[in-house]
C-alpha positions in Angstrom: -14.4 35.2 -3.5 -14.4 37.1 -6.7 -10.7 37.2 -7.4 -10.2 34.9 -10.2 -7.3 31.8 -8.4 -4.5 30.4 -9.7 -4.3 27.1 -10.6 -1.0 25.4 -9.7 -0.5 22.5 -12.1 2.3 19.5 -9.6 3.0 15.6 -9.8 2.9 13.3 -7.1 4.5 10.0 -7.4 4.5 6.7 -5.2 7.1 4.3 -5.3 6.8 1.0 -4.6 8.4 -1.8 -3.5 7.4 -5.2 -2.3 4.4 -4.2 0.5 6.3 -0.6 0.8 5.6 2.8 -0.6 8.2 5.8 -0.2 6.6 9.1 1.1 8.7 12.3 1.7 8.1 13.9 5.6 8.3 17.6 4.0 10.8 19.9 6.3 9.5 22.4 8.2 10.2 25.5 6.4 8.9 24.2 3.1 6.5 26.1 1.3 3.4 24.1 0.4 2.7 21.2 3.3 5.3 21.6 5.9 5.4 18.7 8.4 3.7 16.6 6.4 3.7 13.1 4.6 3.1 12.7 1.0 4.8 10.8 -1.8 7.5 12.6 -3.9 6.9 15.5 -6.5 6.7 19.0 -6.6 5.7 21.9 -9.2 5.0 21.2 -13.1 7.3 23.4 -14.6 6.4 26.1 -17.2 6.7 23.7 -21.0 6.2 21.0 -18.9 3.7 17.9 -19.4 2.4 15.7 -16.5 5.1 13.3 -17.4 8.1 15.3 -18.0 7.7 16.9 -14.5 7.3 13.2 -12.7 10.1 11.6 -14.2 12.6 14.7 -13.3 10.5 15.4 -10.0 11.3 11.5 -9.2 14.9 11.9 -10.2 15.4 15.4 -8.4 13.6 13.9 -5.3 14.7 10.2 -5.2 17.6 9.9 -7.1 16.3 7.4 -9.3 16.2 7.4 -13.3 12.7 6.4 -14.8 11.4 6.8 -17.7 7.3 7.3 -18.9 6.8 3.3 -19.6 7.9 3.0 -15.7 5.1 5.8 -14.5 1.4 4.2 -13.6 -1.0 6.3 -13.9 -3.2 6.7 -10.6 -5.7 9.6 -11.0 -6.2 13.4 -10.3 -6.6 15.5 -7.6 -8.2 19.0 -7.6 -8.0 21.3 -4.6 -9.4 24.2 -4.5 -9.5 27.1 -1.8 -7.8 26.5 1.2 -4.0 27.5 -0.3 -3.6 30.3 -1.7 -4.0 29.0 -5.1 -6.0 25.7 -5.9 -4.0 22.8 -6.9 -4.2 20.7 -9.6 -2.6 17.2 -9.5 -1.6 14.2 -11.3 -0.6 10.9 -9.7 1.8 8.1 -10.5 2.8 4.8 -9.2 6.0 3.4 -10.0 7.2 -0.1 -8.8 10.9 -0.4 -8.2 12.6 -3.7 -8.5 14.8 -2.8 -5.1 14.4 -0.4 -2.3 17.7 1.4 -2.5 17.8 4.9 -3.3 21.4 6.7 -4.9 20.7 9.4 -2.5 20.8 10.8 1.0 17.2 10.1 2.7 17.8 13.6 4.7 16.8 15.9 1.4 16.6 19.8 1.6 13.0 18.7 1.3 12.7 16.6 3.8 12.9 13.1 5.5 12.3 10.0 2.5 10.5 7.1 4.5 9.2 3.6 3.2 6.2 2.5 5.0 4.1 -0.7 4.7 1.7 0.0 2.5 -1.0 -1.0 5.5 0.3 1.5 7.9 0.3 4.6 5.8 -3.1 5.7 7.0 -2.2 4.9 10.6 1.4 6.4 10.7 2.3 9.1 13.7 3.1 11.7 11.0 0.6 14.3 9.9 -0.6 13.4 6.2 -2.0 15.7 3.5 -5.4 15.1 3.9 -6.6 13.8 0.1 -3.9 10.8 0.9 -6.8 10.0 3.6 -9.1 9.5 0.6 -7.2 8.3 -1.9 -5.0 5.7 -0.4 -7.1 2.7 0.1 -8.0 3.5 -4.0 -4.4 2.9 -4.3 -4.4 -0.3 -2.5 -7.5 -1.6 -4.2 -6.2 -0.7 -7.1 -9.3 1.1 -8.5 -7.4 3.4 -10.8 -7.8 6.0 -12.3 -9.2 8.5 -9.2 -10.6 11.4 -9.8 -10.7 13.5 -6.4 -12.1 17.4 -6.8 -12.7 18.7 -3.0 -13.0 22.0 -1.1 -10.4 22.7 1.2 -10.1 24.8 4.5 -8.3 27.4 5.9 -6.5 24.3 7.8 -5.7 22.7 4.2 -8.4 19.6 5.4 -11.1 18.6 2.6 -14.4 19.9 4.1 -16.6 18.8 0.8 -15.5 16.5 -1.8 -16.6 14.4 -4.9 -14.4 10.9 -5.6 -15.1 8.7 -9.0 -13.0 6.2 -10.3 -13.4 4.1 -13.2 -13.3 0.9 -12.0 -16.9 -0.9 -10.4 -17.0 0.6 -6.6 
C-alpha cells in the first residue's frame, strides 16, 4: 500500500430517549454501509466543523432541530483500510425529551428504528462493526472513546486499539 488514502472526515449521532436509541437501517443501494444499522449522520462537508455537520446531519436525517449545547460528545473513531478511503469519525449523543420525529421513518437513506438500548448488540440487523466495540462504552458511559482499528476487505475490525478517559 503505498498510495497515500483519503481520509473521509463524517458525524455519527445517537439519539436518545428514555431506555431507546434511534439507529438508521441504511438502504440497500447506499454508498458507504448498505444493509446496515448505525445511528444517524453522514459526510462532514467541505467548511465544515464536527458540529456544524451533526447538527444539519441530525436535521437532514431526523428532522429534528438541535443546536451544539444539545450534542454530547462520545468519542472518535478511526478506520482505516478496508473502504476505499479510511474514515475518520466523531460521535454525539443527544437526549430527546420525546420520541417523535417530524419526519417519515422510510428515508431515501433508509429505515429510522428505536431500539432499547440493551438490545442493540443483539438486534437481527447487521451492524457496522466499531458499534460492536463501542456500544457498551456508550452504556457505561465511559466517554470520550477513542477507537483507531484496521479494517478488512469485509469492512470488520481485524486489529484495534480502544482508550477512553474515564477509569476502565
Amino acid at each position: 500500500m503505498n498510495a497515500m488514502r483519503q481520509t473521509k472526515l463524517s458525524v455519527t449521532l445517537f439519539l436518545h430517549y428514555q431506555d431507546k436509541y434511534l439507529f438508521l437501517h441504511r438502504s440497500p443501494d447506499r454508498d458507504v454501509d448498505p444493509n446496515r444499522l448505525n445511528g444517524i449522520g453522514g459526510k462532514v462537508e467541505p467548511g465544515e466543523d464536527f458540529v456544524t455537520a451533526a447538527i444539519r446531519e441530525t436535521q437532514e436525517e431526523s428532522g429534528l432541530q438541535v443546536n451544539k449545547q444539545d450534542l454530547e460528545f462520545a468519542g472518535f473513531t478511526h478506520l482505516r483500510e478496508g473502504y476505499p478511503d479510511d474514515w475518520l469519525a466523531a460521535f454525539f449523543i443527544v437526549h430527546l425529551q420525546q420520541p417523535n420525529l417530524p419526519i417519515d421513518p422510510h428515508t431515501r437513506e433508509g429505515d429510522l428504528i428505536w431500539i432499547q438500548q440493551n438490545e442493540v448488540l443483539q438486534t437481527n440487523y447487521e451492524l457496522v462493526d466499531d458499534l460492536h466495540y463501542i456500544w457498551p462504552l456508550i452504556l457505561e458511559k465511559k466517554l470520550p472513546f477513542f477507537l483507531s482499528a484496521q479494517v478488512n476487505d469485509q469492512e470488520k475490525i481485524v486489529d484495534y486499539s480502544l482508550k477512553t478517559l474515564q477509569s476502565a
